[in-house]
C-alpha positions in Angstrom: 41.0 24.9 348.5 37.9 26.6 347.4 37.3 27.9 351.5 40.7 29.6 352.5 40.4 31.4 355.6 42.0 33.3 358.4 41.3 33.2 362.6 42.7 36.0 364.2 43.3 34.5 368.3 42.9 36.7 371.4 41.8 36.0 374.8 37.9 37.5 374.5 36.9 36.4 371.2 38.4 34.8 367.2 37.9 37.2 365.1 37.5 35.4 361.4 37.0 36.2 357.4 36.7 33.4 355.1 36.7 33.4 351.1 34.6 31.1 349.6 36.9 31.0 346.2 33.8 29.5 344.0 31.0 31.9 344.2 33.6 35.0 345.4 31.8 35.7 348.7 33.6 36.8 352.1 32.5 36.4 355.5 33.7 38.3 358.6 32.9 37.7 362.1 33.7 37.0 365.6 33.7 33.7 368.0 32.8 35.1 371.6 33.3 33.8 373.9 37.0 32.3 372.7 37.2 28.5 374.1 36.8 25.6 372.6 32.7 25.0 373.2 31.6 27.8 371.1 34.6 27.1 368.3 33.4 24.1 368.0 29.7 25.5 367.6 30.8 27.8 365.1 32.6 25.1 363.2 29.5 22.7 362.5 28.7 25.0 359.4 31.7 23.2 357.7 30.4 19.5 358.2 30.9 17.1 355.8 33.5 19.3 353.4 36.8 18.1 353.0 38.1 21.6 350.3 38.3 24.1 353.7 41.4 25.4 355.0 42.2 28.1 357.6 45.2 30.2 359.0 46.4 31.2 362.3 49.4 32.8 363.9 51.3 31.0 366.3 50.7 33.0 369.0 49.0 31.7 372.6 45.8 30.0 371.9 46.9 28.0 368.3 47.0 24.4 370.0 43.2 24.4 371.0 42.3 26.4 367.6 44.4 23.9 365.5 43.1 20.7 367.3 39.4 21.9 366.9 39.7 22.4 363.2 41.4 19.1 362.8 38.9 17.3 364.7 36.1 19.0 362.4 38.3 17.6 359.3 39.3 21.0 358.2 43.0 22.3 357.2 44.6 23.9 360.1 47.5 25.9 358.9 49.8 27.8 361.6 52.5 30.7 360.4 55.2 32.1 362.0 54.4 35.4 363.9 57.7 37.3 362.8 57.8 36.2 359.2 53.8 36.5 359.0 54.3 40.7 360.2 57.1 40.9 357.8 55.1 39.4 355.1 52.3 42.4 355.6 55.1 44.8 354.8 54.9 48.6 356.2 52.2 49.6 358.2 49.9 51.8 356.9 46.6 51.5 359.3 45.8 50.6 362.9 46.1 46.8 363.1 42.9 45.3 364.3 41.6 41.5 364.2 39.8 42.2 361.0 42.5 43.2 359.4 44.8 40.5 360.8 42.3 37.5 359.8 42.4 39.2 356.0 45.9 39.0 355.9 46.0 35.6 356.7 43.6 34.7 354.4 45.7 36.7 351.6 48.6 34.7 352.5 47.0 31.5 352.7 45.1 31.8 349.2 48.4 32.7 347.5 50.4 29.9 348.9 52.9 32.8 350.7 52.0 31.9 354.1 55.1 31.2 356.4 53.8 27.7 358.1 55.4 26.3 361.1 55.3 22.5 361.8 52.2 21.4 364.1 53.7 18.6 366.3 51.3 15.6 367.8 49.8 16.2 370.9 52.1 13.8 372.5 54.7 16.2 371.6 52.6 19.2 372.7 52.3 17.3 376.2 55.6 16.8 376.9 56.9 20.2 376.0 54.4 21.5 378.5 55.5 19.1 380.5 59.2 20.2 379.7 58.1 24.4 380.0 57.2 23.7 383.9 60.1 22.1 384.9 62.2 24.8 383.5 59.7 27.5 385.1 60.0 25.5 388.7 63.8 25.5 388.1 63.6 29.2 387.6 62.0 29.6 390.4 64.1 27.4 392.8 67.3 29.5 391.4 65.4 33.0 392.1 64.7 31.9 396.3 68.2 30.5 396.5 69.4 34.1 395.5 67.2 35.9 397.8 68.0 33.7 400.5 71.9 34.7 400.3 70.5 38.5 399.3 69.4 38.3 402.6 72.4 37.3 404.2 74.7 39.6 402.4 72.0 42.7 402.7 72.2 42.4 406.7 76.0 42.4 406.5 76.0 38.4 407.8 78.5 35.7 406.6 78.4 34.2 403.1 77.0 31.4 402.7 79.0 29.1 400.3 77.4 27.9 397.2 76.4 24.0 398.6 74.3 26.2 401.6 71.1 24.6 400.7 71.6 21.2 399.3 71.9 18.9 402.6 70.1 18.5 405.8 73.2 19.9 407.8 73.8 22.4 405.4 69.6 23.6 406.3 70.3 23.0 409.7 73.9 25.4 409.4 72.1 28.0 407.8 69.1 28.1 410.4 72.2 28.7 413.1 73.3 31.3 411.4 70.0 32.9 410.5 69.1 33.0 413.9 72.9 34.6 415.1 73.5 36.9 412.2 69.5 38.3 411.2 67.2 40.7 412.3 63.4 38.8 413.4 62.4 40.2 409.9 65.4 38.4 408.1 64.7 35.3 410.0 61.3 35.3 408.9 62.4 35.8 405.2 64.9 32.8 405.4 62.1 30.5 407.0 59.9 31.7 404.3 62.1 31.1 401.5 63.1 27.4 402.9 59.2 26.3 403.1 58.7 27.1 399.3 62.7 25.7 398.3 61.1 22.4 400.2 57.7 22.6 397.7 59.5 23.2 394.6 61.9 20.6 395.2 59.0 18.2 395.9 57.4 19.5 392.8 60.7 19.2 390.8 61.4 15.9 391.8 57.4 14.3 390.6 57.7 16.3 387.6 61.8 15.0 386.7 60.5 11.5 387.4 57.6 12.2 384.5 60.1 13.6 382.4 62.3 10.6 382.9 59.3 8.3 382.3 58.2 10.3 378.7 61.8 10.2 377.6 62.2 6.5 378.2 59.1 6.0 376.1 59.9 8.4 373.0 62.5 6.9 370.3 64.6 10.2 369.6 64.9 10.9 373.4 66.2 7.4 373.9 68.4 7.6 370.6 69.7 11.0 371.9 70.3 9.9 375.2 72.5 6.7 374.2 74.7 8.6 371.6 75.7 12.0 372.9 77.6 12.9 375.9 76.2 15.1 378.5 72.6 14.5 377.3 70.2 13.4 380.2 66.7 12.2 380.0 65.2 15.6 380.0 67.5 17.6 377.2 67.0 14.4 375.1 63.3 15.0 375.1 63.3 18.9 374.8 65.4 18.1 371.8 63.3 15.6 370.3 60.4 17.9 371.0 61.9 20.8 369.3 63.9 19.5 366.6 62.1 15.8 365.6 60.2 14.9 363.0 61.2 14.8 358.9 62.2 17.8 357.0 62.3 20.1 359.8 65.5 21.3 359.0 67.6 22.0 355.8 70.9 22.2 358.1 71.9 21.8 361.5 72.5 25.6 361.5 69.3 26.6 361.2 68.7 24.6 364.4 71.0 26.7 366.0 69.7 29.6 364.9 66.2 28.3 366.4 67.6 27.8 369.5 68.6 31.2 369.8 72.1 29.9 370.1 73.3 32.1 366.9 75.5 35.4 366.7 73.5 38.2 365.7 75.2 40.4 363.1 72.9 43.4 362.9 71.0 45.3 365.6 67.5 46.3 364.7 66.6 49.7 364.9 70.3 50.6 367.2 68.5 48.9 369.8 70.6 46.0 370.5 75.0 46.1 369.3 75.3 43.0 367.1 77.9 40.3 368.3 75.6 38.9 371.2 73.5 35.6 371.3 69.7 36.1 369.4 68.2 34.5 372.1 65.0 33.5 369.7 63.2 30.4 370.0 62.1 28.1 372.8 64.1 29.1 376.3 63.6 25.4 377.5 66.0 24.2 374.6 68.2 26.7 374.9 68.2 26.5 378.6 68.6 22.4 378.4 71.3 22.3 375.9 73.6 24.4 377.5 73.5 22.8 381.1 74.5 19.7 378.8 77.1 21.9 377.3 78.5 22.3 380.7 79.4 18.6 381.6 82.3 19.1 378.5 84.3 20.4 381.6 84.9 17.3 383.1 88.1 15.6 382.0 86.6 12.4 380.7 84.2 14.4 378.7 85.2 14.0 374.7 84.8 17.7 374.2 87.2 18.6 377.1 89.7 19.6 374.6 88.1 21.7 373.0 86.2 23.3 376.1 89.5 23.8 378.1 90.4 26.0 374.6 88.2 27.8 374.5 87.8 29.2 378.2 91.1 29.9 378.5 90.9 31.6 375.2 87.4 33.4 376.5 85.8 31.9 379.7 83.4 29.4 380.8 80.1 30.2 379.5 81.3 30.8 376.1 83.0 27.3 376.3 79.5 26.0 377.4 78.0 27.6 374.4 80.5 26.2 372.4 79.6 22.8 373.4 76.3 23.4 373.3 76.0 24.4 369.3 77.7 21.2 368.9 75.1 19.4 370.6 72.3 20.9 368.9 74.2 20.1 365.3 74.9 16.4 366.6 71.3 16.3 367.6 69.8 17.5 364.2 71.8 15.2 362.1 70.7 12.3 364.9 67.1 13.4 364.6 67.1 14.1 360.7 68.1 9.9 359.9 65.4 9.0 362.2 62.5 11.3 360.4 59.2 11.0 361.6 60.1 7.3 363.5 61.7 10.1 366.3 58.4 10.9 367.1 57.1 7.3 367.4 56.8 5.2 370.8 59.8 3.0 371.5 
């Protein structure tokens, strides 16, 4: 590696330092503005060398970055934001991008730099594929509740849970609108109905993708066929997050990236141990545990086990029960298959 450098990402410009380990010289710099075009620009000055190598921080921005320098047959290394900070140790200046692209470069030259795996862009495309459908559900979920905030807020009937699902039930809840709400709370019903009726439309083009990328990726399909409760689209989230050889040393450190671990310490008194980390990817966590939630079915083969353990403690820590177990049947699943996860089926 006789180039070992650092790019420092933010939305306006790269800020960079290289170290050219053969003659001992350093250059700094910036890449304004910060797209792809002028990256690529910047990057013809390393044509035709196959020795360079440069490190990044996974924040917003890496994919781009990491494809450009692969494309230009350079080393794209990525590390861990967290573990990259704790690597710098106590502060003792103002952290700026000059800085920031040294200390990568540090890292990277030593061999201490904390990589994270860079999936194929297949992957990358279906987890963004994957993050919109969970940001779409979120949103469904968030009009559903201020449809009944409205109800309850102007003192009208509850609605029951299955208020929004049918044609009659939309129909119902019009009627009641209309008898039970002020113009103003009539108008924020109708409101929240038109953009329910766009999500779902949106939801249901985007589930029949996901259904369609699952189908075609060997550790979704594997997933899908072995473990109870796993659907198309928590298959592929945990394909996506999990595939691919070596990830992980043990199916508990899969957990603990899920953000499905018990934290033990609090940092700083700001948060009382005892309670889920909540690190990692939301869309995993988010998928694992709806799967986690079909154990409460009677034919399900964790129902045992489920029914313990919320009458012991309640439902959603009997979901979360189930849902570690996934994620440790998943790993193991994932971890014979290796790299061949990742692969078209």
């Amino acid at each position: 590696m006789p180039i070992a450098g650092g790019l420092d990402i933010h939305r306006k410009q790269l800020t960079f330092g290289y170290l050219d380990t053969v003659t001992g010289e350093v250059q700094r710099g910036q890449i304004a503005p910060a797209d792809r075009v002028h990256l690529r620009a910047w990057l013809v000055r390393f044509a035709g060398r196959d020795d360079v190598a440069f490190a990044m921080e996974g924040c917003t921005g890496w994919r781009y970055v990491a494809e450009e320098l692969a494309a230009a047959g350079i080393a794209a290394h990525v590390g861990g934001p967290a573990d990259t900070a704790a690597a710098r140790g106590r502060k003792r200046h103002a952290k700026t991008g000059k800085t920031d692209s040294r200390h990568l470069r540090e890292l990277l030259a030593e061999g201490r730099l904390p990589e994270c795996w860079i999936p194929p862009s297949r992957i990358l495309e279906c987890r963004a594929l994957l993050e919109t459908y969970h940001d779409l559900r979120a949103g469904h979920t968030a009009w559903v509740q201020r449809v009944h905030a409205v109800f309850f807020h102007q003192g009208a009937p509850a609605l029951g849970e299955a208020a929004l699902r049918t044609g009659r039930d939309l129909e119902a809840l019009r009627s009641a609108a209309s008898a039970h709400l002020s113009p103003a709370g009539q108008l924020q019903v109708a409101t929240a109905l038109a953009v329910l009726a766009g999500l779902e439309a949106q939801l249901d083009a985007l589930r029949h993708r996901l259904v369609d990328a699952a189908r075609h990726l060997r550790g979704a399909r594997v997933l899908a066929e072995r473990l109870h409760g796993v659907g198309p689209a928590t298959a592929l989230a945990l394909t996506c997050w999990l595939g691919g050889a070596g990830r992980f040393s043990s199916s508990r450190k899969a957990v603990r990236f899920a953000g499905l671990d018990i934290t033990v310490c609090s940092s700083d008194s700001k948060r009382s141990p005892g309670r889920l980390s909540r690190q990692g990817p939301p869309v995993l966590r988010w998928a694992v545990y709806e799967a986690g939630k079909t154990h409460a079915r009677a034919s399900a083969p964790g129902h045992a086990c489920y029914a313990q353990v919320k009458d012991r403690k309640d439902g959603k820590r009997a979901a979360i029960s189930e849902a570690r177990k996934i994620l440790r049947q998943a790993c193991h699943v994932l971890a014979g298959l290796g790299d061949d996860a990742l692969t078209a089926a």
